[in-house]
C-alpha positions as a Markdown table, in Angstrom:
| # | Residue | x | y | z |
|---|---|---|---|---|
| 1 | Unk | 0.0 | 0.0 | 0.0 |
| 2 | Unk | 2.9 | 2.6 | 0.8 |
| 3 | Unk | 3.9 | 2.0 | -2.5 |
| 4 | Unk | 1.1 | 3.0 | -4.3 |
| 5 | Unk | 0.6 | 5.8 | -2.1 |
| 6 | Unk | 4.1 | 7.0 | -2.6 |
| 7 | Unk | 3.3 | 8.2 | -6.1 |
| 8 | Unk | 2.2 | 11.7 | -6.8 |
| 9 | Unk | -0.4 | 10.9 | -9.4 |
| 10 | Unk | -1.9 | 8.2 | -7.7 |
| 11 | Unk | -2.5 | 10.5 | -4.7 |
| 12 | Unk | -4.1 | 12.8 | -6.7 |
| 13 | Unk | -6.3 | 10.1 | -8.4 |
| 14 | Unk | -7.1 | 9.1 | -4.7 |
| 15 | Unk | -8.2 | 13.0 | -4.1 |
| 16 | Unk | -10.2 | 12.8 | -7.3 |
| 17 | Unk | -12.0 | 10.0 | -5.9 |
| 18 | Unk | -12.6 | 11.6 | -2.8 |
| 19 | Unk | -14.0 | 14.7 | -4.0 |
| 20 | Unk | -16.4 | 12.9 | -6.3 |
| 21 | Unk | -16.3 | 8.9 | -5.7 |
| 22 | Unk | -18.0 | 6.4 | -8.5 |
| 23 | Unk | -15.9 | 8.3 | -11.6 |
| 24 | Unk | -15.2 | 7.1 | -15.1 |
| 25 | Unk | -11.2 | 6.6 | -16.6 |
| 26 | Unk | -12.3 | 8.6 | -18.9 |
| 27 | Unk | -13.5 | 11.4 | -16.0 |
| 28 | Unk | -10.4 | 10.5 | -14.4 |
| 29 | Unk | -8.1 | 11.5 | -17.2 |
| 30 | Unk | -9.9 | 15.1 | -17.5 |
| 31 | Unk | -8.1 | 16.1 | -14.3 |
| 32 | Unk | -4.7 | 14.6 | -15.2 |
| 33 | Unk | -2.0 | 15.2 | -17.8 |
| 34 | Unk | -1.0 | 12.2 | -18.9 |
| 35 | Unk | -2.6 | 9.0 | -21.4 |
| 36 | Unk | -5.4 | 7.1 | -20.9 |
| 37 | Unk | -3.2 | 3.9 | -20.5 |
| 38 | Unk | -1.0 | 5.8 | -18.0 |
| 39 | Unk | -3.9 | 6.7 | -15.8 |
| 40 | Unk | -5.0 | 2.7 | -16.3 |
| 41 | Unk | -1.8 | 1.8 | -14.6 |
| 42 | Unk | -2.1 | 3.6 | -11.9 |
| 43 | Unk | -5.6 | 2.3 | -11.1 |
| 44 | Unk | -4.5 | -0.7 | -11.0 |
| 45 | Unk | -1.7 | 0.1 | -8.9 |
| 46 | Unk | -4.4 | 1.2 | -7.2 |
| 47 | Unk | -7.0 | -1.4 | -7.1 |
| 48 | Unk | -3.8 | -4.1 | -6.2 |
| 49 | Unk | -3.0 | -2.5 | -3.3 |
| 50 | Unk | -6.9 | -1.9 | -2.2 |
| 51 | Unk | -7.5 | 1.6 | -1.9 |
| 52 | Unk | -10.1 | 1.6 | -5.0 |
| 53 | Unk | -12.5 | -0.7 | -5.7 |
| 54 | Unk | -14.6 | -0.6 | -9.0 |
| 55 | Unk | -18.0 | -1.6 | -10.2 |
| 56 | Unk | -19.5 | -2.2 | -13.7 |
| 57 | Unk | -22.3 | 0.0 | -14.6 |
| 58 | Unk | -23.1 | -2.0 | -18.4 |
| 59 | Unk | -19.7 | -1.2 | -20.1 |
| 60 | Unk | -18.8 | 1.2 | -17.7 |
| 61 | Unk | -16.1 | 0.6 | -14.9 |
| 62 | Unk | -17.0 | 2.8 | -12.0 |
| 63 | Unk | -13.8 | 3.6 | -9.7 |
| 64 | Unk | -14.2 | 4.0 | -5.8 |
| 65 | Unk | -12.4 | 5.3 | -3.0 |
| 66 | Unk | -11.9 | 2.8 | -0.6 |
| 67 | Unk | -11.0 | 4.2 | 2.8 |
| 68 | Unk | -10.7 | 1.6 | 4.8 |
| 69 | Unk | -7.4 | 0.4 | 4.5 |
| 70 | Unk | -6.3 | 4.1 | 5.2 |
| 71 | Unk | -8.1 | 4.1 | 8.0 |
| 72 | Unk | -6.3 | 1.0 | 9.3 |
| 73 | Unk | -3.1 | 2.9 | 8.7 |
| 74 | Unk | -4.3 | 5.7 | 10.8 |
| 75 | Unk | -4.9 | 3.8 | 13.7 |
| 76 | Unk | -2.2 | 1.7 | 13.7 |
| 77 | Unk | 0.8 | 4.1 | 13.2 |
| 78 | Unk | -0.3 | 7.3 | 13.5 |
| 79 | Unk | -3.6 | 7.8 | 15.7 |
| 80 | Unk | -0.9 | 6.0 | 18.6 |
| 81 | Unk | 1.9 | 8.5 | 18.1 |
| 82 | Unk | -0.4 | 11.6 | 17.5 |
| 83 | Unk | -2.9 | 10.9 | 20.5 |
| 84 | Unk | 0.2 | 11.4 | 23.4 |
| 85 | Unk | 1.1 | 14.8 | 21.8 |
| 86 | Unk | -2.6 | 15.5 | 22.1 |
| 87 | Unk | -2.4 | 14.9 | 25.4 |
| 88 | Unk | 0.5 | 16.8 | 26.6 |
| 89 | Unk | -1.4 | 19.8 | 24.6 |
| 90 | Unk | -4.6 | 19.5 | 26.6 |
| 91 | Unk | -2.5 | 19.3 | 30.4 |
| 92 | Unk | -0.7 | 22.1 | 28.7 |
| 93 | Unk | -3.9 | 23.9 | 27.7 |
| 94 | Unk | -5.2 | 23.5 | 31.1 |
| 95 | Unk | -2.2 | 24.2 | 33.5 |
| 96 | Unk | -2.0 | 27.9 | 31.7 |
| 97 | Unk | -5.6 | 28.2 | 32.0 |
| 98 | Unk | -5.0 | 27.3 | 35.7 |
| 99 | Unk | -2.1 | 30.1 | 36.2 |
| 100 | Unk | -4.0 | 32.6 | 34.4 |
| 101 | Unk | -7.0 | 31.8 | 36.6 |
| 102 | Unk | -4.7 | 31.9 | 39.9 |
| 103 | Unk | -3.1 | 35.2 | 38.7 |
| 104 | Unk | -6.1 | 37.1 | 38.1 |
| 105 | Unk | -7.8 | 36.0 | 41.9 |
C-alpha cells in the first residue's frame, strides 16, 4: 500500500476519488496530464493495493475510493503517536488556564 501511495499521481487520483467517488477513466483523465493507458496503470496500482474498488455499470467501470485500508493505517501508526502529543497539549492547555486563573484571583 505505501507504495502505491508514494506516487504523486496516484495520490491525486485518490483526491479525485474523494472529492467525487464512482468516476469514469475517462473522467479521471480530465483532471490529469498524462494518457489514458497511464492513468490505467495507476488504477491498477491502485485497485492491487486496495484503496479503489470498482464496479460495472453495463460497459462502464466505476472507480471507488476505498477508505478503509487508510483508515487502518491511521490507527495503527499514527492515531498512537499523535494521541500522546494530544495529550500533553490539553494538560498544557489547562495548566495555563490554571495560572492565568490563579493570577487574576
Amino acid at each position: 500500500m505505501f507504495k502505491a501511495l508514494a506516487d504523486e499521481s496516484r495520490r491525486r487520483l485518490l483526491d479525485l476519488l474523494h472529492l467525487e467517488n464512482g468516476r469514469t477513466l475517462g473522467e479521471l483523465c480530465e483532471h490529469l496530464s498524462m494518457s489514458r493507458q497511464a492513468v490505467t496503470k495507476h488504477l491498477n496500482v491502485l485497485e492491487e493495493a486496495n484503496l479503489v474498488t470498482v464496479v460495472w455499470r453495463g460497459r462502464e467501470k466505476l472507480h471507488y475510493l476505498n477508505p478503509v485500508p487508510l483508515h487502518d493505517i491511521y490507527e495503527r501508526w499514527i492515531g498512537k503517536f499523535e494521541r500522546p502529543r494530544l495529550e500533553a497539549l490539553h494538560a498544557l492547555k489547562k495548566r495555563l488556564e490554571e495560572e492565568d486563573g490563579n493570577g487574576q484571583g
